[in-house]
N, C-alpha and C positions, 0 to 999 in steps of 0.2 A: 504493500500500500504506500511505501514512503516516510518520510518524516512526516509526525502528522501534530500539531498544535495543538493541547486542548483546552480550548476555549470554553467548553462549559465548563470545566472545571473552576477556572478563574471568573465564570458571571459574576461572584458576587464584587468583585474587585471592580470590573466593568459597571455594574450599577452603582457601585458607590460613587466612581469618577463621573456618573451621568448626574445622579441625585446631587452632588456636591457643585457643579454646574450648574444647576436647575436655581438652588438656594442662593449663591450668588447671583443668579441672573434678578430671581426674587426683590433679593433685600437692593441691587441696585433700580431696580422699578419703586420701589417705595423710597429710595434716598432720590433718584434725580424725573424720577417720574417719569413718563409716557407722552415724546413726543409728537405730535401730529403735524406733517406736512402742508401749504399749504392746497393741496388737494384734495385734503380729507378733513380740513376743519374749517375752511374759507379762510378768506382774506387778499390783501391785495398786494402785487409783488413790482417791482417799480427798479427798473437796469439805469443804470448813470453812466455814462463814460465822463473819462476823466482821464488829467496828466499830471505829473508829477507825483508826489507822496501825497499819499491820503489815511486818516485815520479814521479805520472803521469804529472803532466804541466809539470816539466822539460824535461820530454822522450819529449811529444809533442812541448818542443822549439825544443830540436834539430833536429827534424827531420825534421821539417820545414823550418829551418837554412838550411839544408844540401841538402832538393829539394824542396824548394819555392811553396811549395803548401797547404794546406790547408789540416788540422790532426787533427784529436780528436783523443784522449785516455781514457784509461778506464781499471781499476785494479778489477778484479774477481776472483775468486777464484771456486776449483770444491769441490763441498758437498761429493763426495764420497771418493775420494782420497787427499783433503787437497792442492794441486794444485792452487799455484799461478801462475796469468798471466797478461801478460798485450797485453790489446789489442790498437792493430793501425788502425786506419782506416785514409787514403788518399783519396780522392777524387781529380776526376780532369778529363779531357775529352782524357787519353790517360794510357798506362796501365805505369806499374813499371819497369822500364831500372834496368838490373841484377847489373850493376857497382853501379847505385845509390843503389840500396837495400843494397849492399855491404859496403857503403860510410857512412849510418847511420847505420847499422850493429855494424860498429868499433867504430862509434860514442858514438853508446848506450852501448858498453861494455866494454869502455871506462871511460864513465862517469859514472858506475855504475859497477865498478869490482868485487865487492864481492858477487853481486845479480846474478850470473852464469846465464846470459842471453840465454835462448835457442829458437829457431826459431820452433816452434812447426806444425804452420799450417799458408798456405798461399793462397791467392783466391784472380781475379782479375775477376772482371764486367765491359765488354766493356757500353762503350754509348748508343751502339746500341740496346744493350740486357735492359741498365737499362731502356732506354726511351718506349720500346716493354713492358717490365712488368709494368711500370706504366700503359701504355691506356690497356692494360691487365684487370688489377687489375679495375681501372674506369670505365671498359664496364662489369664488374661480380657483380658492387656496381648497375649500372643502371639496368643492364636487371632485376638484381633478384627485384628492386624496382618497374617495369613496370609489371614484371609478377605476385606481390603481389596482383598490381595495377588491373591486367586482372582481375584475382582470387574473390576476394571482388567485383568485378563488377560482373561477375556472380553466385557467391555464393548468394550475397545479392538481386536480382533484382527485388524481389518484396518487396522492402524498396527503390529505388531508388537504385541500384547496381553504376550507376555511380557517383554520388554522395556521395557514401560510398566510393569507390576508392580513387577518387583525393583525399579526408582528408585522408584517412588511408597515400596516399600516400605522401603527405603535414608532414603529424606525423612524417614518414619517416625520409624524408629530413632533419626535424628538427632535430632527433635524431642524421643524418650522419653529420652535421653540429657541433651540439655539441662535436661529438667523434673529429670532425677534430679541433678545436677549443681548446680541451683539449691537443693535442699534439699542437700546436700553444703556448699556455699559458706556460706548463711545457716542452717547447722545447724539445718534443721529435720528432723524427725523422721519418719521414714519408715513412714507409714500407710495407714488408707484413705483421707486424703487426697490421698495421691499418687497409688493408683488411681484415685481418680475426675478428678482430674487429666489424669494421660494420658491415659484412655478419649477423655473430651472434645477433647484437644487432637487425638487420631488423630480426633478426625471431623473438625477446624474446617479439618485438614493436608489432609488426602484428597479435599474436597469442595473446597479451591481448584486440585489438581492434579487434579483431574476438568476441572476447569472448565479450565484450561489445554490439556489433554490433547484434551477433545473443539475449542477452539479450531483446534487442531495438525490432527485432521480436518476437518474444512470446509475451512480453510487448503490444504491437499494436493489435494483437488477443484478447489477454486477457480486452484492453482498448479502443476499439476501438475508443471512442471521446474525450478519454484523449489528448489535446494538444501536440504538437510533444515535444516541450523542456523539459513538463514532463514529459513523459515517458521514454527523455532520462534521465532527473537527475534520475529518479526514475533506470534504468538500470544501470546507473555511480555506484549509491550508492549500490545497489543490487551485484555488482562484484569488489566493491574498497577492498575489505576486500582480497577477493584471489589475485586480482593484486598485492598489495602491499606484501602480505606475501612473495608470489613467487619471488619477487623480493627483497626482503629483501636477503632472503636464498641463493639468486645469489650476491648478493652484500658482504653477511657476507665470503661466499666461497673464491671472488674472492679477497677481500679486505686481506686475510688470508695469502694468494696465492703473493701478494703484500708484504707484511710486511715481510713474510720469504725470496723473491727476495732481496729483502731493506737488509738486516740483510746480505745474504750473497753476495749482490753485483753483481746481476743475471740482468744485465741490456734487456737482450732480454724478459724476463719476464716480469719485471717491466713497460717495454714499452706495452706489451696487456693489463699485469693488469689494470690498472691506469685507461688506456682510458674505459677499460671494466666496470669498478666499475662506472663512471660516465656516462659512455652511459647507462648504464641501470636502475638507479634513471631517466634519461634523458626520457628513452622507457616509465617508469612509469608513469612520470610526461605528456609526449605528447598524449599516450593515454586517460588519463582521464580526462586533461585542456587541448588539446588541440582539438584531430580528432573530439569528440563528439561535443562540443559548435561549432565548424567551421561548422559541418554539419548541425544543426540545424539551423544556417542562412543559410545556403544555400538553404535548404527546404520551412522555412519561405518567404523568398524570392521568390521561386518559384511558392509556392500558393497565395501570393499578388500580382504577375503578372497574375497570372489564373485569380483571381478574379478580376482583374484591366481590363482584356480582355475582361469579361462576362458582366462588369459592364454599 
């Protein structure tokens, strides 16, 4: 058979490194709270160009001074044209009054005269719409995780299809939890970026616990009185070698992809990367410590009631 890994053995070590993630991720959700992008809570977002040095906290005092609401800022710059800007982002449950735009308009070019402030690009997101794209975005993270969930139950069903599911879909969760967890910890802001995020990461999760899964059949043909748990360690270890490549190559891509955001200030990047680069060690790691050993108690279990019936 090989060298073969045994990873059920160590589950409980894998769940504790899972659980002990989790609680972190937790207690940083109650220390910096739950950002919302402006996509998904409204508000209005407002691009400047500009030259020379610019202070972004100070733009964001006074604009805050000037309509009492709540502003992030953020200095970027464009890769192709050299293009400095500064971006405003408002939030708040109601859109931008032309006078006030006007009020910090004079404010900021005022207080920053030689930086030729120019109003380049302006966009405002009702409530209505952010709060429709959020359950949007949260019914496109469930469905596609229930229809993984279908899928694995009848692809696998003479392995226990159902049982193959709920862990594949268990892996899942765990993955979207950590993608959400990473924007939690590095406060980023919760958007379409983080949708498009998970989508991705539930494919990159599912297609290596496919690949483990059908390992796990052949294995069973090939073994038939081999014990369930070794056959899957024996499977784990049989496909840790491609798992882990594949997702190195995904991690080296994206982490690249990050560093050049970072360097030039590309904050809408930075916010997929990051989570991308972590959810996908995340897909690696839940796939091979986590759906497998889950499933193999769950089967063990199964047959110890069988035989607990018979008895």
């Amino acid at each position: 058979m090989g060298k073969i890994i045994d990873f059920y053995k160590k589950r409980w070590i894998f769940f504790g490194i899972s659980i002990t993630i989790m609680l972190i991720g937790i207690i940083s959700a109650f220390i910096n709270g739950v950002q919302l992008d402006i996509q998904f809570k409204g508000g209005s977002l407002l691009k400047y160009s500009y030259v020379g040095d610019l202070d972004a906290d100070a733009a964001a005092d006074i604009v805050t001074k000037t309509l009492d609401r709540p502003v992030t800022t953020q200095l970027t710059s464009d890769i192709a044209t050299g293009e400095k800007r500064l971006i405003i982002n408002i939030s708040g449950n109601y859109g931008l009054d032309a006078k006030d735009q006007d009020k910090f308009d004079a404010a900021l070019k005022e207080k920053f005269p030689d930086a030729k402030l120019n109003l380049s690009e302006s966009s405002m997101v009702e409530p209505f719409f952010g709060k429709k794209f959020l359950t949007n975005g949260i019914t496109a993270i469930l469905l596609s995780a229930v229809l993984v969930m279908i899928y694995v139950w009848i692809r696998f069903s003479r392995m226990g299809g159902l049982s193959a599911g709920v862990m594949a879909l268990i892996a899942l969760f765990h993955d979207v939890l950590v993608v959400f967890f990473t924007c939690v910890i590095f406060q980023i802001p919760i958007g379409d970026s983080f949708v498009a995020v998970t989508l991705s990461i539930i494919g990159y999760s599912v297609n290596d616990t496919i690949v483990i899964y059908d390992r796990i059949r052949e294995n069973t043909r090939l073994h038939p009185k081999t014990p369930v748990d070794t056959l899957t360690n024996l499977s784990i270890s049989q496909s840790i070698t491609r798992s882990v490549n594949t997702n190195v190559a995904v991690l080296l891509s994206v982490s690249l992809v990050y560093i050049l955001a970072h360097i030039n200030s590309i904050d809408s990047i930075q916010s997929f990367a990051l989570p991308m680069a972590i959810g996908s060690i995340s897909g690696c790691y839940s796939t091979i410590c986590i759906a497998g050993p889950l499933w193999v108690m769950w089967k063990k279990r199964k047959n110890s009631n069988v035989a607990f019936k018979n008895s």
